[in-house]
Structures are given as C-alpha cells and as structure tokens.
N, C-alpha and C positions, 0 to 999 in steps of 0.2 A: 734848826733842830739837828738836822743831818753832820752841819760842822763839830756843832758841840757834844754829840754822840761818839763824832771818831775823834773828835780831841781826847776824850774821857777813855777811851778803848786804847787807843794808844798811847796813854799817860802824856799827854804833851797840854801843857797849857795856852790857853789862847791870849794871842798877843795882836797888838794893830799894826800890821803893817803900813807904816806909812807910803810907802812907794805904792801901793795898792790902791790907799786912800785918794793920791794924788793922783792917780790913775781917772778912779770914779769923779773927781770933783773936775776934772779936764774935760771929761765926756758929758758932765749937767754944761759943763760953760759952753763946749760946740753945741748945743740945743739950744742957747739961748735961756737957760736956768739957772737958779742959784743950788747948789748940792744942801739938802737939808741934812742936820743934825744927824738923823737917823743912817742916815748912809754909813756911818763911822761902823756899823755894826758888818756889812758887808766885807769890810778889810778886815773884820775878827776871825783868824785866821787860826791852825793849830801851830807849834813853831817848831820853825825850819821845812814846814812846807813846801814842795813845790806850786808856783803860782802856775794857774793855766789862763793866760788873758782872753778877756772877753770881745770878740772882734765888734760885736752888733749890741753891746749892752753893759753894767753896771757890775753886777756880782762876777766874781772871778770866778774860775773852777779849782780845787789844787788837788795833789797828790801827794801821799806821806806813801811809805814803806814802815810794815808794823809784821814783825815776827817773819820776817821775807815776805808776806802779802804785800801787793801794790793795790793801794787804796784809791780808787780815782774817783770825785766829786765834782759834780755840776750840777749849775743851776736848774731848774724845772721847768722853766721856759721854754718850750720846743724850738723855738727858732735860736736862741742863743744856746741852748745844749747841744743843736744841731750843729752852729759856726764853732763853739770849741773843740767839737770831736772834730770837726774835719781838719782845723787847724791844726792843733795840738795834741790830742791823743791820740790819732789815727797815725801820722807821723813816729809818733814814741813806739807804738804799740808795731810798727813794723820792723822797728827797731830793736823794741823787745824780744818780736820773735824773730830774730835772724833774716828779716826777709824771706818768711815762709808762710805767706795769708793762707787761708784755706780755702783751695779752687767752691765759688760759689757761680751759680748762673741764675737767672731770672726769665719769665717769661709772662707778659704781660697778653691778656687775651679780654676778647669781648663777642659776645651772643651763646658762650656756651651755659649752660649751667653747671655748679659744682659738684653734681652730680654727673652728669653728662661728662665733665673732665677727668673722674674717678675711673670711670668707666672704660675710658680709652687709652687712661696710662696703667690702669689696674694691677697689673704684673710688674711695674718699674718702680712700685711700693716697698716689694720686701726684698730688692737685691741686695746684695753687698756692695762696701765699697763707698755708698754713695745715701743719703737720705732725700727725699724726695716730700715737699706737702703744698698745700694749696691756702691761698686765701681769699677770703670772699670780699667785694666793697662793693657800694652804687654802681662803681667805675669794670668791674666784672670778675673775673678770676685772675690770680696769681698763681704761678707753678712756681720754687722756690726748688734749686736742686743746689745740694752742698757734698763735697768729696767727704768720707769720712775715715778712710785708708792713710797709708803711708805713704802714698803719694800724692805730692801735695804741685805737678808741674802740669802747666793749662791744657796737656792733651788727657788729663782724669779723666774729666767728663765727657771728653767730646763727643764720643760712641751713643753714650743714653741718651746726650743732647741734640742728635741728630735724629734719634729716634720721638722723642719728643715734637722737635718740628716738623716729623713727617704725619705721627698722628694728630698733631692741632690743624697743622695749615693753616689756611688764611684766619684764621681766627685770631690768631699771632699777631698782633698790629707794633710790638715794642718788645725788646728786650735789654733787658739791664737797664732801668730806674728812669728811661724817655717814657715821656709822658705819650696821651693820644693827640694833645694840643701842638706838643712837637714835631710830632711825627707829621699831621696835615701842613703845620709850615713849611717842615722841610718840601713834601710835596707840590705844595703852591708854589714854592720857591724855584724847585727843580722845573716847572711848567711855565712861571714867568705869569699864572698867573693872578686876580686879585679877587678878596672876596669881600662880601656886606651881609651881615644875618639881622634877621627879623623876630624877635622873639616876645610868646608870649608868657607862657608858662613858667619858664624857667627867667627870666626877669633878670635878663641882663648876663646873666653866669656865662652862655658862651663865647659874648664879647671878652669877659675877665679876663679867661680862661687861656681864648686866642692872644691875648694881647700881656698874660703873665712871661711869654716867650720873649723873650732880646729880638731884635730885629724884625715883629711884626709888623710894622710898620710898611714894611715893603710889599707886604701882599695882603693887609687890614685895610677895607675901608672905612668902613663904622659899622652903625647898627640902631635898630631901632628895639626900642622894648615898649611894641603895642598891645597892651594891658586892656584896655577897653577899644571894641568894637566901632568904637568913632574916630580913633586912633590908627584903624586898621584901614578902615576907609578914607580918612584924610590926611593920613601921611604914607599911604602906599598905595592906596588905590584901590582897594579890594572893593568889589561892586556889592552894595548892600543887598543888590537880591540875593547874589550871593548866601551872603551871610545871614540872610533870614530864609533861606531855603535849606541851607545844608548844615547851618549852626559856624560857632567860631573852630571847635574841634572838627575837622571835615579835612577831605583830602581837597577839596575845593576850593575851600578859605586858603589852607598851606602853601597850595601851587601858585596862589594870587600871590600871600605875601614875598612868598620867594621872589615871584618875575617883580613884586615893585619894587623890594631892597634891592635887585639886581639894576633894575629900571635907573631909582632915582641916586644909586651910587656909582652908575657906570662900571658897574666894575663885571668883572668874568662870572661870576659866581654866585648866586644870593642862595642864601641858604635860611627858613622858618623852622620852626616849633612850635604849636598849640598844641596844649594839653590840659589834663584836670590833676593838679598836683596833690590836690584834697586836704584836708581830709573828707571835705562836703562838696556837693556842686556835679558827682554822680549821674549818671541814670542807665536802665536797664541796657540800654545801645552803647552809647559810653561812663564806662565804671568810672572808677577814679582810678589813677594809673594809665590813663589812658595816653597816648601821644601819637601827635601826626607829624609827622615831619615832611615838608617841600625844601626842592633842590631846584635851581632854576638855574639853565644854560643857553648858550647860543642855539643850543638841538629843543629847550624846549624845556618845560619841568616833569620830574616825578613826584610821587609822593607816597610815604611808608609810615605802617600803623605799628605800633607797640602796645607793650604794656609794663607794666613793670607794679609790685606792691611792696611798699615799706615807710616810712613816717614821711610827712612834707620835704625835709632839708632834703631826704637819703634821694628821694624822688626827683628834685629838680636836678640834683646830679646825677643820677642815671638818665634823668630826660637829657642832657647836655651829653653825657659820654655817647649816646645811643646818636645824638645829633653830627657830633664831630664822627666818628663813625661811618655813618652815611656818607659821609662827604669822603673822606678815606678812601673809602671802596670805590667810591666814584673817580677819585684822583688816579688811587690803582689801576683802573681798567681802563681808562682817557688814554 
C-alpha cells in the first residue's frame, strides 16, 4: 500500500525491477525454496527509485525525492526495518546532514519507579538547550536526553549528563542501547567467572536472554526450567520438606534451587526464580506478582522478594530483568 501511495504522490509509475526481483529469488534459493509468483510484487517499485537492499529479508526499502522531500520507505518487519536503517539509511542520512547527528544520550535504569525518576530529575525538564523524557517497560525506566540548541559537538550534554548520573546512581546499570544481559556478561567476563540459572517462573527467558549475547558461552553454563515441584527435587535437589513446608515461591525453595544449578553445573554462580506470573495461582501471603529470587556462591546463597503487576508476558520479563539485576549488583560489589 505504502509503495503505491508514494508512487501515486509523486506521479511516477510502478515498474518491476528486475535486478531487485533477482535479488529476492537469490535469497528464496540460499533458504533452500523456490521464490513464488507473488514475490514479483515486492520488486514493484516507483521509477527511478532509489533501492535500499535488504541485508536479513526479501522486500527492499527505496527512496525517491518529490518536490525536494526525501521520501524513505521500508519494510514493517522490525527486524528487517531495523538492518536497513542501520545499513543504508543511517549512513545516507549522515551524509545528508553534513556529519552533524544530534548529540543524543541514553540511560538505562532498574528498581526506580517513573515516578520516583521524575522526581529527582524534576528541574532538568524545562531547561534549555536540551529535551529530556523517560520511558517505562517490564525491563525499568529509560531517561532519553537529546541537545536541541545549535550545538550540536559531544560536550552539549555533558554537564546535565553528569548531573543525571549523580542523581540515579547505581540504579544506572547501561547506557546507550547495552542491554542488562550485557552488561552481567561483560561482568562475569571481567571476573573469569561462570554461571547456571534455575528457573521457574519465568520459563526459560533468562537462559535466552544471557545467551542472546556473542560470546556467552564463556561464562553460560546452562540451566534448568524446573516448572513442577518434582523437577525441583529431582534435578536439583531441593528437599521436599522443603517444599511442602515453605511452598515453591519461598526464600527456601530459591536458595535450594540456586546452590543445586550451582551444585550440578560446577560453575561460580547459580542463580533461581520462582514466582506467580498469573494471572491465577495468588494468595493472600503470595499475590500474583510475586518473585523470589536465590543467588548461590562459594560464600553461601541469598535470597530477594519482589513484586511487580502487569499482564503475564510483561511479568516474566520484569521477573527476568529483576533476576539479572540481582546478579549485577552482586557482580558490582564482588
């Protein structure tokens, strides 16, 4: 729809690129497919386009120029809209603008609330010069600071950014677009040394998550996703008096599972999660929202209570950021 709107807007008729077409049929045949008929639609293109190739997928993106606008088009697909802009537009576009991006900073935070982060940059809202706002996710707060003056050279910001970091602190785990997942590898890394998580709640997500990172491997042992209470006791060891005395969400159960991921993977580190992601399975002591987290080391395990409320998916990812977190802090202060 999107093609044949700015075809029609900028009077150019759509024609099929062939070079485009052969593009798309080269990338069915590395998958092992034959390119259907339909594909032919994707090289309909408006003419004299610029092509924007697609590194990760099939549809092109392209750019015309209409009445001096630069009109730039891509696919919908976040992952391939993502690999065209960083390939090709982000490129062009620094090029466009003379090599003059607009000083932007990030800061990536976790245990405050949005509230609570309002509050302690409250005055670094309405200054000049600079635009400042926040965003909320499972994963915690965002601060977002962009220069909006005529200077546009990397010591803009530096001043409020330095004020920023003194009012978050540790809360601060990443800035500029590292993940939490990254940031403990790098840490394990810098220590030499290895971890294995036990998870129940969250069902496997902070194995993904650690091992989404290039070169986890060096400090990943595995993990287990003990789901039922039989699973808990017979692939980690947690003693079912245990478990029938203090329940599966308990600081008792968490600190077993930890020391047995840590037990039966040898490794530095085992790190649990039980919780109640819900939306059912409640009760008056433990809500739904609830999580335990165990940390288990050579010194011995802890273990830390949360909560957190928002729909199942939003949940198991703040149960996982809240996990990796834990461990973070633990790495920081080692």
């Amino acid at each position: 729809v999107t093609t044949r709107v700015v075809a029609k807007v900028a009077g150019r008729r759509l024609t099929l690129r062939d070079d485009v077409l052969a593009q798309i049929k080269e990338t069915y045949r590395r998958r092992g497919r034959e390119a259907p008929p339909s594909c032919e639609r994707q090289a309909l293109l408006p003419a004299h386009a610029q092509i924007l190739p697609n590194p990760v997928g099939t549809a092109p993106g392209f750019r015309v120029n209409h009445a001096g606008v630069e009109v730039v088009a891509l696919p919908g697909v976040p992952a391939e809209m993502r690999a065209i802009f960083e390939t090709a537009v982000a490129p062009w576009l620094r090029e466009y603008a003379a090599g003059a991006p607009i000083p932007r900073r990030t800061w990536h935070t976790f245990g405050l609330s949005e509230l609570e982060v309002d509050q302690r940059l409250a005055d670094l809202f309405d200054r000049p010069h600079h635009e400042l706002g926040v965003l909320v996710s499972p994963k915690g707060v965002d601060i977002r600071l962009r220069a909006t003056g005529d200077d546009r050279s990397p010591q803009a910001l530096d001043r409020v950014a330095q004020e920023i970091r003194r009012r978050l602190g540790d809360v601060i785990y990443a800035e500029d677009g590292a993940t939490m997942e990254s940031v403990v590898g790098d840490l394990l890394t810098a220590r030499g040394w290895t971890l294995a998580v036990a998870e129940s709640c969250t069902g496997g997500l902070v194995g993904h998550r650690l091992t989404e990172v290039p070169g986890s491997s060096r400090y990943f042992r595995g993990g287990w996703v003990t789901y039922a209470n039989e699973t808990k006791t017979g692939w980690l060891g947690v003693p079912p008096d245990v478990l029938a005395g203090h329940g599966a969400v308990s600081e008792p159960v968490a600190a077993a599972m930890a020391e047995g991921a840590r037990r039966e993977a040898g490794s530095h580190l085992g790190l649990a999660l039980t919780g109640i992601a819900g939306p059912d399975g409640g009760t008056p002591d433990k809500p739904v929202g609830t999580l335990v987290v165990g940390l288990a080391s050579e010194r011995g395990a802890t273990t830390s209570r949360w909560r957190f409320a928002g729909p199942r998916s939003e949940t198991k990812l703040a149960f996982s950021q809240y996990g990796l977190e834990t461990l973070r802090r633990f790495l920081v202060q080692s």
